[in-house]
DSSP file (Angstrom, degrees, kcal/mol; ACC not computed):
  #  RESIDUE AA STRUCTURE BP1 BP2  ACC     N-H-->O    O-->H-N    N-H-->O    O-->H-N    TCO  KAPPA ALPHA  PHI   PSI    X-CA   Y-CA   Z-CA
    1    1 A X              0   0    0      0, 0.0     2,-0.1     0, 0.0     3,-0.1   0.000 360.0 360.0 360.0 -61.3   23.4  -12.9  -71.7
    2    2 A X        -     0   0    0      1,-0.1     6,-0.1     2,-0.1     0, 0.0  -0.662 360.0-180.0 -47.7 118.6   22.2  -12.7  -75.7
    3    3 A X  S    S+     0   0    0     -2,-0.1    -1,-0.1     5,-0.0     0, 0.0   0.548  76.3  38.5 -88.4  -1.4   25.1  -13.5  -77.1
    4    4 A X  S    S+     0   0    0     -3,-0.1     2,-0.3     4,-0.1    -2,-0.1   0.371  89.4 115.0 -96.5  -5.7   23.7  -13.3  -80.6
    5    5 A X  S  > S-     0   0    0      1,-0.1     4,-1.1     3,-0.1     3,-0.1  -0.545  81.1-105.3 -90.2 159.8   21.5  -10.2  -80.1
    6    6 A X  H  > S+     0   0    0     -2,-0.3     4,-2.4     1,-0.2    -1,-0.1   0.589 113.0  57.4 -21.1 -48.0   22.1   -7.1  -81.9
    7    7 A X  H  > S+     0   0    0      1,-0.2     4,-1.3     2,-0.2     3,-0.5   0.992 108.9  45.9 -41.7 -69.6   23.6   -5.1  -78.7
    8    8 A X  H  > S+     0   0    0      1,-0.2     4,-1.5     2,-0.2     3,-0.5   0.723 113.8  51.9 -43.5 -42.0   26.2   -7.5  -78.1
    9    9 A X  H >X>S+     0   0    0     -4,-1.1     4,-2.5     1,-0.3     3,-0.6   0.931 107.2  46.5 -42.3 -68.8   27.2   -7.6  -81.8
   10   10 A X  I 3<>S+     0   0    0     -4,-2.4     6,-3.5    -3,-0.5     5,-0.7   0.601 112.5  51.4 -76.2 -15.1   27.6   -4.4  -82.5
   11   11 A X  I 3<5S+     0   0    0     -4,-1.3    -1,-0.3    -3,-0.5    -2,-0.3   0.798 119.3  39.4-102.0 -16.8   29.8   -3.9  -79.2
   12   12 A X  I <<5S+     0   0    0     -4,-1.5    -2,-0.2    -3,-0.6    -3,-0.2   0.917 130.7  25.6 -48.8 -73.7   32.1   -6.9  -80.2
   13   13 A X  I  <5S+     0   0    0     -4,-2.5    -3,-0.2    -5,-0.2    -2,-0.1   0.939 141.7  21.2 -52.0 -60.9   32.4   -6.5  -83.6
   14   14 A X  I   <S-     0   0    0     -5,-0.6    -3,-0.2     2,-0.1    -4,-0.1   0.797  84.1-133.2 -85.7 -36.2   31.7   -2.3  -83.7
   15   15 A X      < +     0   0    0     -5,-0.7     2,-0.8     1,-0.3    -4,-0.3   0.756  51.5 153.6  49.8  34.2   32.5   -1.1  -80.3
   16   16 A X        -     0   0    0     -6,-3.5    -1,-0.3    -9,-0.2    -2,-0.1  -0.790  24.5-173.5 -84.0 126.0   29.8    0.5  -80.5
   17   17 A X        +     0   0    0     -2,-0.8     2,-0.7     1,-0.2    -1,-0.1   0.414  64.6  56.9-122.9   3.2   28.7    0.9  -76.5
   18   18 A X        +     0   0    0     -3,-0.1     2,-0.4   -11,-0.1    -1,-0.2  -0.711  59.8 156.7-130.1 119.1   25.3    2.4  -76.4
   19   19 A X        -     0   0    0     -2,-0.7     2,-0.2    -3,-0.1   -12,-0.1  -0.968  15.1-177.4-124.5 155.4   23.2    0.5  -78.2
   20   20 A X        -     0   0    0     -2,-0.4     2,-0.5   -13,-0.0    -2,-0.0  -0.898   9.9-160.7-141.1 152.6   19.1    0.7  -77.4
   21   21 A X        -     0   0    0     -2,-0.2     2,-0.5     2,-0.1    -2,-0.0  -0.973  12.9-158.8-125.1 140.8   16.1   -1.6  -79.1
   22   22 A X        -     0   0    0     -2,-0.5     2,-0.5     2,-0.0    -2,-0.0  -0.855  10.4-148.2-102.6 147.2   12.8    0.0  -78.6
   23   23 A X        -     0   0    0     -2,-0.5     2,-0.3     2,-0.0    -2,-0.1  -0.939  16.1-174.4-120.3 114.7   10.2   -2.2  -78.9
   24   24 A X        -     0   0    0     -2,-0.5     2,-0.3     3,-0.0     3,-0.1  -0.931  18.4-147.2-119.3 150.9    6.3   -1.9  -80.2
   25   25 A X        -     0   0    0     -2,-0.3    14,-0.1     3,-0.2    -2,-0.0  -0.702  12.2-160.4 -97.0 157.5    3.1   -3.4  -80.7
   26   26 A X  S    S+     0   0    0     -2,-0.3    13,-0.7     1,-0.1    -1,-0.2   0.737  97.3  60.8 -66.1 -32.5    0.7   -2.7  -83.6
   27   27 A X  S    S-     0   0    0      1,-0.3     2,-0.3    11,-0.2    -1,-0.1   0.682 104.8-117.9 -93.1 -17.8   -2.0   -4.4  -80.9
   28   28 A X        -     0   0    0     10,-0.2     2,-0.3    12,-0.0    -1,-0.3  -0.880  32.1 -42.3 116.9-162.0   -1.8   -2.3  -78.1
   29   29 A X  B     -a   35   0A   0      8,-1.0     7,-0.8     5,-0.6     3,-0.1  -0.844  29.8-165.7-105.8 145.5   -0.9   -1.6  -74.4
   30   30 A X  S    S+     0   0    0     -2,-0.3     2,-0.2     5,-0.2     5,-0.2   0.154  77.5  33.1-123.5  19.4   -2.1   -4.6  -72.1
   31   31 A X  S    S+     0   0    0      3,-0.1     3,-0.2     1,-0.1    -1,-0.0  -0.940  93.9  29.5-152.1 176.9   -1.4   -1.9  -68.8
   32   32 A X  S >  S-     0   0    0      1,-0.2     3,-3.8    -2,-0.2    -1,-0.1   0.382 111.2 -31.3  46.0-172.9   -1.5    1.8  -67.8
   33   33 A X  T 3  S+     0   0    0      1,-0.3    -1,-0.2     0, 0.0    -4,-0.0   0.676 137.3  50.4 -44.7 -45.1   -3.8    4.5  -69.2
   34   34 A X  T >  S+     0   0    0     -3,-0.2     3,-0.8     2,-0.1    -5,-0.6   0.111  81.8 156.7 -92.2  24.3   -4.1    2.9  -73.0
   35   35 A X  B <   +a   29   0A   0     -3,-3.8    -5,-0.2     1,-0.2     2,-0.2  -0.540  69.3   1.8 -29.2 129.9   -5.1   -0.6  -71.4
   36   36 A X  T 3  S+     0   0    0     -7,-0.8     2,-0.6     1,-0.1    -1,-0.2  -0.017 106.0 121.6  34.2  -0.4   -7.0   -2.6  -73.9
   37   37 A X    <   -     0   0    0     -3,-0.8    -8,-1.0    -2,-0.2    -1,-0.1  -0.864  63.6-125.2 -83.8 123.0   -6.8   -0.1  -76.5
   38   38 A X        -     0   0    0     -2,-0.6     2,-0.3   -10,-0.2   -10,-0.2  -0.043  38.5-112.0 -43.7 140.8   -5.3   -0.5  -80.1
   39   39 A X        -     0   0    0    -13,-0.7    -1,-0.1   -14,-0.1     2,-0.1  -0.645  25.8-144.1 -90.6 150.7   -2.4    2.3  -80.8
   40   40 A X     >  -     0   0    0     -2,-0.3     4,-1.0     1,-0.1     5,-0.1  -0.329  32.1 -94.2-103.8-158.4   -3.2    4.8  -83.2
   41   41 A X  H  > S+     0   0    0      2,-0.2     4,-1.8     3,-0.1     3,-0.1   0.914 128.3  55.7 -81.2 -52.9   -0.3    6.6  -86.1
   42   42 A X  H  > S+     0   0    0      2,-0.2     4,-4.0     1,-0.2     5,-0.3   0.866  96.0  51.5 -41.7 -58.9   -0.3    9.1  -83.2
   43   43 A X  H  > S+     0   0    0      1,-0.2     4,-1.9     2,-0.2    -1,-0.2   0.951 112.2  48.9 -29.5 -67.1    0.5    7.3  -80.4
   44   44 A X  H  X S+     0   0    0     -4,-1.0     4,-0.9     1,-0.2    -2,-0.2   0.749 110.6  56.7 -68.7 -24.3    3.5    6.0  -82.4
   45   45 A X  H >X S+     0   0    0     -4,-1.8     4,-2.7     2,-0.2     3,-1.8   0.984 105.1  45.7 -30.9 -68.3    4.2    9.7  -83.2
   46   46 A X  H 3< S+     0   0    0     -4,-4.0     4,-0.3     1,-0.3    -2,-0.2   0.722 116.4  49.5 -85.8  -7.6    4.5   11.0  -79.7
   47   47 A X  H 3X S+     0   0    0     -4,-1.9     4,-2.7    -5,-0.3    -1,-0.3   0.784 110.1  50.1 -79.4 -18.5    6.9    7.7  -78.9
   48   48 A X  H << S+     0   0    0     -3,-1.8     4,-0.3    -4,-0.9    -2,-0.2   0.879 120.8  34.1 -77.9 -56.2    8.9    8.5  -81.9
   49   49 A X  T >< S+     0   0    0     -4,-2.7     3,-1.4     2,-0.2     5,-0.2   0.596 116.4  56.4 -65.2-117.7    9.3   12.4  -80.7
   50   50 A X  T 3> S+     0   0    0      1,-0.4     4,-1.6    -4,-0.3    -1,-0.2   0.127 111.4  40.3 107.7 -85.0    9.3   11.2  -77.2
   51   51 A X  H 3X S+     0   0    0     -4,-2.7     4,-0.8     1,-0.2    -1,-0.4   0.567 114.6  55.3 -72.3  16.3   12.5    8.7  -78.0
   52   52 A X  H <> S+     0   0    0     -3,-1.4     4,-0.7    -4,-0.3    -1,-0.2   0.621 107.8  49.2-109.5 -34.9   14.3   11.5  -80.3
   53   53 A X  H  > S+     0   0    0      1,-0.1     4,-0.9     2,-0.1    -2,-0.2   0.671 105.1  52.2 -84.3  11.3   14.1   13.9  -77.4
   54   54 A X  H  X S+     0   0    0     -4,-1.6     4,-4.0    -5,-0.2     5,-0.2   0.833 113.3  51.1-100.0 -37.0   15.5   11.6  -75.0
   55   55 A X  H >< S+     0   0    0     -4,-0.8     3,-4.8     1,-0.2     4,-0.5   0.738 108.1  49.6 -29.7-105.7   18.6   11.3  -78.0
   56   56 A X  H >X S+     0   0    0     -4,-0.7     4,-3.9     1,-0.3     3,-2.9   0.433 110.2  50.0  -2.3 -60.9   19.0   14.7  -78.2
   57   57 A X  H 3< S+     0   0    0     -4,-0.9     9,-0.3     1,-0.3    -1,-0.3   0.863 115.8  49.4 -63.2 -34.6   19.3   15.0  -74.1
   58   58 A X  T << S+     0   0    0     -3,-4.8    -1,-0.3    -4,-4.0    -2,-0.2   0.700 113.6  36.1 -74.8   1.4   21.7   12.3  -74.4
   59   59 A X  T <4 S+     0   0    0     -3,-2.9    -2,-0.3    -4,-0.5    -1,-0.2   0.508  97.1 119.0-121.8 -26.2   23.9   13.5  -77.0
   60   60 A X     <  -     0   0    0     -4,-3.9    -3,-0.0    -5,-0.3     5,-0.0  -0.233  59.6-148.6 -45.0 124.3   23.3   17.2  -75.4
   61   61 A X  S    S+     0   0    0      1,-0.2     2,-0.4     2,-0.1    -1,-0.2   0.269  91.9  76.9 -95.6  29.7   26.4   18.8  -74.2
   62   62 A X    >   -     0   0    0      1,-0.1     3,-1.0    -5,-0.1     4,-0.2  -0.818  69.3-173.0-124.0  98.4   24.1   20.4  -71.7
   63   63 A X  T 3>  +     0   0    0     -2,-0.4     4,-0.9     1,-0.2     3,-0.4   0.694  51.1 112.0 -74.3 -22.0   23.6   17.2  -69.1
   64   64 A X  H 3> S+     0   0    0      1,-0.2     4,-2.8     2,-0.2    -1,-0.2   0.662  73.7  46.7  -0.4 -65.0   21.0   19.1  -67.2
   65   65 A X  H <> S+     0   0    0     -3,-1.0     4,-1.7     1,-0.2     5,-0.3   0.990 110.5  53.7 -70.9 -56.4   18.3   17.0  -68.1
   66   66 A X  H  > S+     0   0    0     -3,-0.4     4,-1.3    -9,-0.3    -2,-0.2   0.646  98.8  57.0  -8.9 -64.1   20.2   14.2  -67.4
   67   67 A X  H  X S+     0   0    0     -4,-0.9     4,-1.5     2,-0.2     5,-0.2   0.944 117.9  44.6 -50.2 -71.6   21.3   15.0  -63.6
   68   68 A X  H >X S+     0   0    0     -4,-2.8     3,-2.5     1,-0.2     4,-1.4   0.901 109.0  47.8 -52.9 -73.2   17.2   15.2  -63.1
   69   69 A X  H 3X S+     0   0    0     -4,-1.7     4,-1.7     1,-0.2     3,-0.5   0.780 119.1  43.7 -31.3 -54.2   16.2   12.3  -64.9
   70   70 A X  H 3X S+     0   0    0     -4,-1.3     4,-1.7    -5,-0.3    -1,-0.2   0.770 115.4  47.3 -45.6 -32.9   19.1   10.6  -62.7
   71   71 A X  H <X S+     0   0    0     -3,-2.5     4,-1.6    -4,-1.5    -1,-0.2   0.840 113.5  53.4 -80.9 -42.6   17.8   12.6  -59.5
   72   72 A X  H  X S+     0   0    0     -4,-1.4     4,-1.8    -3,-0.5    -2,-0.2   0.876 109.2  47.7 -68.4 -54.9   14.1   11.3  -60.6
   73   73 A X  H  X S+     0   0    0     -4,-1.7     4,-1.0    -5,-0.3    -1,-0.2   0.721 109.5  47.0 -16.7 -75.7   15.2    8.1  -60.7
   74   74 A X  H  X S+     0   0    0     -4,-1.7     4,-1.4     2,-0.2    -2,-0.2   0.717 110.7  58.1 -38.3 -48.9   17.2    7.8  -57.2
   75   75 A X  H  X S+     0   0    0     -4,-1.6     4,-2.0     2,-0.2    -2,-0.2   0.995 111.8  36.9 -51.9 -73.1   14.1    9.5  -55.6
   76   76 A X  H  X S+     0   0    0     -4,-1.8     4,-1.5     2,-0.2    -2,-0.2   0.876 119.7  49.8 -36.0 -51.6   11.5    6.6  -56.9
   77   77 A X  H >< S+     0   0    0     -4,-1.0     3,-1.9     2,-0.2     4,-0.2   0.790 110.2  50.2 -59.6 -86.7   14.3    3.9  -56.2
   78   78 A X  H >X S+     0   0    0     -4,-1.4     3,-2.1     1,-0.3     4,-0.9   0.410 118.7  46.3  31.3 -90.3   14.7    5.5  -52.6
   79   79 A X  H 3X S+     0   0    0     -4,-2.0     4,-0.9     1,-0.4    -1,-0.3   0.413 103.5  48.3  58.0-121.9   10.9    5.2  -52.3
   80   80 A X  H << S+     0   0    0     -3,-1.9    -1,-0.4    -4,-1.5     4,-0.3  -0.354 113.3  54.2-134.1   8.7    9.8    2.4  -53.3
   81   81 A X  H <> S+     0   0    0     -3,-2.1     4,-1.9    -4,-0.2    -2,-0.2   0.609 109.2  48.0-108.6 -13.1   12.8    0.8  -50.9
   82   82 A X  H  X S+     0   0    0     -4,-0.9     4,-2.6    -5,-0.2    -2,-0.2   0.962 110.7  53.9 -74.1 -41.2   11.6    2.7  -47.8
   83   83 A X  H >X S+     0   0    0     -4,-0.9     3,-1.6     1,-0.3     4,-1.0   0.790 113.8  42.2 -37.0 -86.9    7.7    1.4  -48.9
   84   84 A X  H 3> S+     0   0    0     -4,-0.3     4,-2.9     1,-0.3     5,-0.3   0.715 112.3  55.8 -50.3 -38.5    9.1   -2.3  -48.9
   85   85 A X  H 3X S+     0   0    0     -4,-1.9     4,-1.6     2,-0.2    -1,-0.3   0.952 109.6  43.6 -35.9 -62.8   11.0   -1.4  -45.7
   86   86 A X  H << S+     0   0    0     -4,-2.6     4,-0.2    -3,-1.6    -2,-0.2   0.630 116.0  53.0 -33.4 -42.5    7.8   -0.3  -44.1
   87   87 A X  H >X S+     0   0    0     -4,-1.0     4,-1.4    -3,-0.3     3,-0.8   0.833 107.6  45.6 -49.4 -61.4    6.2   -3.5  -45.6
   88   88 A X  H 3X S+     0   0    0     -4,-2.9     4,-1.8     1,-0.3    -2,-0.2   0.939 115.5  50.1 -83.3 -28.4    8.5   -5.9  -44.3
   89   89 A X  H 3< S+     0   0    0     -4,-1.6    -1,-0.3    -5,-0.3    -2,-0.2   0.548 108.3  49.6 -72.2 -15.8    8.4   -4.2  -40.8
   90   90 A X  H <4 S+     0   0    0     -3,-0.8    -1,-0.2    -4,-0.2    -2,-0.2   0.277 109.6  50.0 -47.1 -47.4    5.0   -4.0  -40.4
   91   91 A X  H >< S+     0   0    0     -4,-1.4     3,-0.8    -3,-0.2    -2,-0.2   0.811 106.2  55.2 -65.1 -68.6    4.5   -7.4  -41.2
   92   92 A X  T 3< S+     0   0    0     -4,-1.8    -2,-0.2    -5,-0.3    -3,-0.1   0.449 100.5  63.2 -40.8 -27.3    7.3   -8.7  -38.8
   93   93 A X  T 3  S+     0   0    0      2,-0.1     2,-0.6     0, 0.0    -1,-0.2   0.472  80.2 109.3 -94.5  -3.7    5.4   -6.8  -35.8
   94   94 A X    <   -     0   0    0     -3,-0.8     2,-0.4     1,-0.0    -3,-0.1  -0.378  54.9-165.3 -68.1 128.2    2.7   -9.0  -36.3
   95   95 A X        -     0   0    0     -2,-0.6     2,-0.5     2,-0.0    -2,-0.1  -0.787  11.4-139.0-119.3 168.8    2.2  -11.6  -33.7
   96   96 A X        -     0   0    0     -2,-0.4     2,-0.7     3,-0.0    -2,-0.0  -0.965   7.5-152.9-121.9 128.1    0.0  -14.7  -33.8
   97   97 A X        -     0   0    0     -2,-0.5    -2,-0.0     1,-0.0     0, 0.0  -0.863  27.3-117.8 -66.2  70.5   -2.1  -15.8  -30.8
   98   98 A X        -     0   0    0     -2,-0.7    -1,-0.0     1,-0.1     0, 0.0   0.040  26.4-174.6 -29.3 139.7   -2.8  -19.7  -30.7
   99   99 A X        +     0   0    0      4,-0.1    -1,-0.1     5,-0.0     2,-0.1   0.598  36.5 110.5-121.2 -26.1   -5.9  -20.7  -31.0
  100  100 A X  S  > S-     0   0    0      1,-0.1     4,-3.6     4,-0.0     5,-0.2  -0.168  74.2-101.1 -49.6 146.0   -6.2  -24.3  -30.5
  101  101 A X  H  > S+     0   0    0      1,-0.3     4,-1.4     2,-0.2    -1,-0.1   0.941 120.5  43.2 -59.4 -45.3   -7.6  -26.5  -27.6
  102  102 A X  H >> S+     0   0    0      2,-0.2     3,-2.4     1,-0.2     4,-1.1   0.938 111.6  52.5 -44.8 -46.3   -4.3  -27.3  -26.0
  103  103 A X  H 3> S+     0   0    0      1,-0.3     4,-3.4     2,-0.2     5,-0.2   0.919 115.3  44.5 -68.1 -36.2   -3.0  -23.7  -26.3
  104  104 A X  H 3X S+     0   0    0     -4,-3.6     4,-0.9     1,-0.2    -1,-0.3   0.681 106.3  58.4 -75.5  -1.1   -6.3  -22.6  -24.5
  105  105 A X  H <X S+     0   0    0     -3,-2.4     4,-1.2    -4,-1.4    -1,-0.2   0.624 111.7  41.6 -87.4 -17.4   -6.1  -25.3  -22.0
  106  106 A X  H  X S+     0   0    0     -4,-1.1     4,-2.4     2,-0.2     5,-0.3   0.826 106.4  62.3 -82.9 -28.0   -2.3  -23.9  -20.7
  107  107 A X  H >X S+     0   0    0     -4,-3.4     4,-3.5    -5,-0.2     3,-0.5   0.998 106.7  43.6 -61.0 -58.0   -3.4  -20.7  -20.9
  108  108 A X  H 3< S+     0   0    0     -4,-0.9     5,-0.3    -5,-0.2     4,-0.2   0.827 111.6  52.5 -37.3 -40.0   -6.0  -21.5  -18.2
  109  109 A X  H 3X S+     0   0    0     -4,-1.2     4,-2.8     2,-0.2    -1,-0.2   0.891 102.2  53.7 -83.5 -25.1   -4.1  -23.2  -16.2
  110  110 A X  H <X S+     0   0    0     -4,-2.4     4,-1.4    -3,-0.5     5,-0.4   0.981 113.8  45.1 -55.6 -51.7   -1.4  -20.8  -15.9
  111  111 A X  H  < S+     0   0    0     -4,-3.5    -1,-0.2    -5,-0.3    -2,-0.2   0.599 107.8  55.3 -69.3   9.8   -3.9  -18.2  -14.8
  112  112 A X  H >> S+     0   0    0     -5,-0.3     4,-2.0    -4,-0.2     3,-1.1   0.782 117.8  41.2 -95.7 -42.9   -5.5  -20.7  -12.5
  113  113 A X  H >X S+     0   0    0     -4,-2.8     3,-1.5    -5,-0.3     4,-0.6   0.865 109.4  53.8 -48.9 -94.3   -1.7  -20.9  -11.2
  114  114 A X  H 3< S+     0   0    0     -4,-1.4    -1,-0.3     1,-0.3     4,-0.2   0.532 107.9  53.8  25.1 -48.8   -1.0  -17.5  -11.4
  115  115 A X  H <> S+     0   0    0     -3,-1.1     4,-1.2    -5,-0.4    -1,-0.3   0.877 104.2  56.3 -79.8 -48.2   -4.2  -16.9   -9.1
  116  116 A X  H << S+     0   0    0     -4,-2.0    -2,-0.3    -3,-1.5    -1,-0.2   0.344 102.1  53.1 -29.5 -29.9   -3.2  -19.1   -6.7
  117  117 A X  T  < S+     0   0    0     -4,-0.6     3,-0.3    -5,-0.2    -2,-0.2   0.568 104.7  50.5 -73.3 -36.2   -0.1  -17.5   -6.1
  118  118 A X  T  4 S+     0   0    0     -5,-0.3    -2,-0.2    -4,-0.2    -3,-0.1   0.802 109.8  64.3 -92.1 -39.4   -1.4  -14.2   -5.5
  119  119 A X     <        0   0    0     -4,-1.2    -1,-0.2     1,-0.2    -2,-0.2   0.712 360.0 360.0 -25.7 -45.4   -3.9  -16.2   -2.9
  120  120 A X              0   0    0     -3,-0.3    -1,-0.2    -4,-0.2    -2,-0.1   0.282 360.0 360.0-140.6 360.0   -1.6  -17.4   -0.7
């Protein structure tokens, strides 16, 4: 979609075909456990190790880790598709009752009908 960003370049130009950007703030995280909190020279440590062992695992000619992380992956998507299934099905069994003067004047009248019926 960039046609000017870096990826695209370097796989036009280079052929280069994995290209990755990691991205960070100096200001912080604005979700999960470091919410509102500044990042410290550590933080940016254990992402630095962090994206150098995920090299390695890719560049490893032992894919192991790889087939999980892929298996980890599938599981979550899997999931998080039954959840929304569940959601959306759940949702769909709801039924809605009128509530309004007409609907409660037909309702009466059927059962006055109704009553009548069995009456006679």
């Amino acid at each position: 979609r960039k046609k000017g960003s870096a990826r695209v370049v370097f796989w036009r130009e280079l052929r280069i075909w994995n290209s990755y950007t990691m991205e960070a703030s100096f200001c912080g995280s604005n979700m999960g456990p470091l919410k509102g909190q500044h990042y410290t020279t550590r933080d940016f440590e254990r992402m630095g190790k962090a994206f150098c062992q995920t090299i390695y695992d890719w560049l490893s000619p032992d894919r192991s880790s790889v087939y999980r992380a892929i298996q980890e992956v599938t599981k979550r998507i899997l999931a998080a598709e039954r959840e929304r299934a569940r959601k959306k099905k759940s949702k769909s069994a709801v039924v809605r009752v009128p509530t309004n003067r007409r609907s409660s004047q037909l309702r009466r009248q059927s059962s006055r009908k109704l009553q009548a019926r069995g009456s006679t």
